[in-house]
C-alpha positions in Angstrom: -0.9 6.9 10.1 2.6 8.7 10.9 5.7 8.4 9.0 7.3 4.9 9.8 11.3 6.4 9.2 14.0 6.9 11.3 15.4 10.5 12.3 18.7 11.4 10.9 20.4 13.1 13.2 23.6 13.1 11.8 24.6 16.8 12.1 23.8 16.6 15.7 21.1 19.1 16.2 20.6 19.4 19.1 16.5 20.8 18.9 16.2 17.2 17.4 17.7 15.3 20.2 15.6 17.2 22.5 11.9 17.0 21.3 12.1 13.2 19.6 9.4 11.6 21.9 7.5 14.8 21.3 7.1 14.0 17.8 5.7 10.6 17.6 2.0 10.0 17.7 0.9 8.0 20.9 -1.8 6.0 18.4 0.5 4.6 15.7 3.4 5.0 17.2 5.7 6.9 14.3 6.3 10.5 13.7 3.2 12.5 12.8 2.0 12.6 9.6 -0.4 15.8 8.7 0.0 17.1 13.2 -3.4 17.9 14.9 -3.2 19.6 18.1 -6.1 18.6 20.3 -8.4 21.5 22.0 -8.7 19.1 25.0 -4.9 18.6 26.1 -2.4 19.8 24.0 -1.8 16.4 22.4 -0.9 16.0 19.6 -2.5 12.5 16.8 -1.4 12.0 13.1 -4.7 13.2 11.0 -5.5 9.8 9.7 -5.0 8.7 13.7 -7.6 11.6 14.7 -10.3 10.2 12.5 -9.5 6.9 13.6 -10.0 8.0 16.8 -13.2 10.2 16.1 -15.3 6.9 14.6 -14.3 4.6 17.2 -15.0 6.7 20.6 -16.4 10.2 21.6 -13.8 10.5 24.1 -10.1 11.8 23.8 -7.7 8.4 24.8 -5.4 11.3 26.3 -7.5 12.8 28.9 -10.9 10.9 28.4 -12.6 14.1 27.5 -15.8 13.6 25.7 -16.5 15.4 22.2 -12.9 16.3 21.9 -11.9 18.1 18.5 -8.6 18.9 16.7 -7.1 21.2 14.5 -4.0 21.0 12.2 -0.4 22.2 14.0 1.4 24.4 12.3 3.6 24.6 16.2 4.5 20.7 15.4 5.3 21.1 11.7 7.9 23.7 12.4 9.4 21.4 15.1 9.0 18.9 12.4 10.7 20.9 10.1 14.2 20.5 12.0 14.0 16.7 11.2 15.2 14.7 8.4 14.1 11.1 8.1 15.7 8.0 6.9 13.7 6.2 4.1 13.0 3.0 5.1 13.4 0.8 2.2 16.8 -0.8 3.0 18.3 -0.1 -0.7 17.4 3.5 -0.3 18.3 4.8 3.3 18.2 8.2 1.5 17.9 11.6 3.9 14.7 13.1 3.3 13.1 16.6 5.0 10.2 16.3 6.7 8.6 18.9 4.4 9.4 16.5 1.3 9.5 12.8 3.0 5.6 12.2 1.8 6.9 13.2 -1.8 9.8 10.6 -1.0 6.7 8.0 -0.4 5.2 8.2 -3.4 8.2 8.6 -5.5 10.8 6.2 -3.9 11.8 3.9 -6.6 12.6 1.6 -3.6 9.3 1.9 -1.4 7.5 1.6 -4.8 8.1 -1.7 -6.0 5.5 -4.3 -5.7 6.4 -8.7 -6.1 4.7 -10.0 -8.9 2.9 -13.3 -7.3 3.6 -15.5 -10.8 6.5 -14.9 -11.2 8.3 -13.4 -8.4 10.1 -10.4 -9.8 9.6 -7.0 -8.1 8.1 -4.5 -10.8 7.7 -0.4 -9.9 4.5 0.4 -9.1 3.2 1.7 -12.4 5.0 -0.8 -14.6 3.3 -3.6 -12.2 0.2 -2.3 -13.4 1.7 -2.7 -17.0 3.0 -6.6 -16.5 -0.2 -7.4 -14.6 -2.1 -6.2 -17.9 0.3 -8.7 -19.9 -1.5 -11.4 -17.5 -4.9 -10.3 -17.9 -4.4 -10.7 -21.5 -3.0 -14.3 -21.3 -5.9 -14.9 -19.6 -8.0 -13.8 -22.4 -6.0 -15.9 -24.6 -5.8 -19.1 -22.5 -9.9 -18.2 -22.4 -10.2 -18.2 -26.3 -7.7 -21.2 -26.2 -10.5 -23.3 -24.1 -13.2 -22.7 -26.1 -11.4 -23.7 -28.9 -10.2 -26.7 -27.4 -14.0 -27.5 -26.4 -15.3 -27.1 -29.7 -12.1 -29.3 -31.3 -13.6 -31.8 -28.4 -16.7 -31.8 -29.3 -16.0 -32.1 -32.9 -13.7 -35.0 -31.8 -17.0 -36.5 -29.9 -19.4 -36.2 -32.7 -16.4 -37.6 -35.3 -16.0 -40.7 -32.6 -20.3 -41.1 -33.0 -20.9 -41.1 -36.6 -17.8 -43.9 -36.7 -19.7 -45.9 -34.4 -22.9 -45.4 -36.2 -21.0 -46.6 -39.6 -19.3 -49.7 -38.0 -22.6 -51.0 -36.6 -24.5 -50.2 -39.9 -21.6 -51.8 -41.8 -21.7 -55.1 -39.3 -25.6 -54.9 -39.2 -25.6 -55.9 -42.7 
């Protein structure tokens, strides 16, 4: 799947104003992620769109010819090279190059943070991992806590028996 961003043309280049629809991959519909050039047509797909693509049907959905292969572009990641992308986390809106927008991905502080579902806060990636843990271990506590509170019941049950048992001794007398 491409890179869901929006171009920054800012300083107006004009390469970029000219090739933008020629950089957006007709399966998902965002610029290309990882460009493979089709032997077929000249097309172009993102990678993960080509494999997509590959499982599903035997023809290319360009120009319907069958067994159709690819091969990375190194054409479209020098066109691709021209552009700088807008993150698209709203806080962030930083200007990324092409060349370094998957880096971006992975290390966007913004694009990174995941909503806890308990209690609603929004935690980075890894230190979601580390609150979730704090859950997991409540769990094992409120786990221990039950079996307590079953064997405090059943105490309470067998305690609630024998003072049956004694007042109908006592009365049977």
């Amino acid at each position: 799947m491409g890179f869901e961003a929006e171009i920054d043309n800012s300083e107006r280049n004009g390469v970029v104003d000219n090739l933008q629809e020629e950089i957006i991959c007709s399966i998902c519909c965002s610029i290309f992620e990882d460009p493979m050039r089709l032997d077929c047509c000249d097309g172009h797909f993102c990678k993960e769109c080509f494999n997509n693509v590959k499982k599903n049907s035997r023809d290319c959905p360009l120009c319907r010819t069958g067994n159709f292969t690819a091969k990375f572009s190194r054409l479209m990641v020098t066109v691709l090279s021209q552009y700088k992308l807008i993150c698209p986390a709203q806080e962030c809106k930083m200007s990324v190059n092409y060349a370094n927008f998957a880096q971006h991905k992975k290390t966007c502080p913004v694009l990174n943070r995941k909503p806890c579902q308990n209690c609603k806060k929004d935690y980075l990636k890894e230190d979601f991992e580390e609150h979730f843990s704090c859950f997991e271990k409540l769990n094992k506590n409120a786990e221990i806590d039950k079996k307590k509170i079953a064997k405090l019941e059943s105490e309470v049950e067998e305690a609630r028996m024998t003072i049956e048992q004694l007042i109908t001794v006592k009365f049977d007398f």
